[in-house]
C-alpha positions as CSV (number, residue, x, y, z in Angstrom):
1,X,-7.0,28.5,-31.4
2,X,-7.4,25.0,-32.2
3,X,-8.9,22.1,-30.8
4,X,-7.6,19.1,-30.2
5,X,-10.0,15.8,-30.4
6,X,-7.5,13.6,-29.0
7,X,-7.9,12.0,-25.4
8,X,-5.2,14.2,-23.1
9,X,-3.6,11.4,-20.9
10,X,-4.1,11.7,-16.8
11,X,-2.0,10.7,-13.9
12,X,-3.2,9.8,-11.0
13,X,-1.2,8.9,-7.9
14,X,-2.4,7.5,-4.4
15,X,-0.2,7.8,-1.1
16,X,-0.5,7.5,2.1
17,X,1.7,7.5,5.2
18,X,0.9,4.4,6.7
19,X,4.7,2.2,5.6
20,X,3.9,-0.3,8.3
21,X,0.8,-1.6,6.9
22,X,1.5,-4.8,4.4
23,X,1.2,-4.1,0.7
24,X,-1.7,-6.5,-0.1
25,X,-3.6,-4.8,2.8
26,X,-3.0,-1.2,1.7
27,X,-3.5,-2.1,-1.9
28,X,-7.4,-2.1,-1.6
29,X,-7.6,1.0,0.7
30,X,-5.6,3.2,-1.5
31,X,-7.6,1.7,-4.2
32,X,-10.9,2.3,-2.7
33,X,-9.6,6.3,-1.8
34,X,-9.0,6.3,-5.5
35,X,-12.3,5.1,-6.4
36,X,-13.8,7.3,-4.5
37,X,-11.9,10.4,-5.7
38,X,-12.9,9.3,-9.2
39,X,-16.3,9.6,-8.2
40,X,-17.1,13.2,-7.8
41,X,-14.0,14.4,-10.0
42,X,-14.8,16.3,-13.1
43,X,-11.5,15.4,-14.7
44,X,-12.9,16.6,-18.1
45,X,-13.2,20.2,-16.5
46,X,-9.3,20.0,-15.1
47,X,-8.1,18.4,-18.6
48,X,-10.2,21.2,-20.5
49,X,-7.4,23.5,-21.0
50,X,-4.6,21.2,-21.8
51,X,-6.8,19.8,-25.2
52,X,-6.5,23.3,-26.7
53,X,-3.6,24.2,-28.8
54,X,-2.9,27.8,-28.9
């Protein structure tokens, strides 16, 4: 097994339901969700096994 030191790349997407609410107004509610999602993700413990080559 080798390790890889590279960054592994991460996609994130935000929906939501709401189509009648104007883009500018969504646009900082779907960013704040994000934000907030970020904050107590441990995306370095769901990348883990996609930076080892087997």
């Amino acid at each position: 097994m080798q390790s890889s030191r590279g960054p592994v790349p991460v996609l994130l997407r935000v929906e939501t339901t709401d189509s009648m609410t104007p883009v500018e107004q969504m646009r900082p509610r779907l960013d704040a969700a994000l934000t907030a999602f970020l904050g107590q993700a441990k995306l370095g413990d769901t990348a883990m096994p996609y930076g080892h080559r087997q």
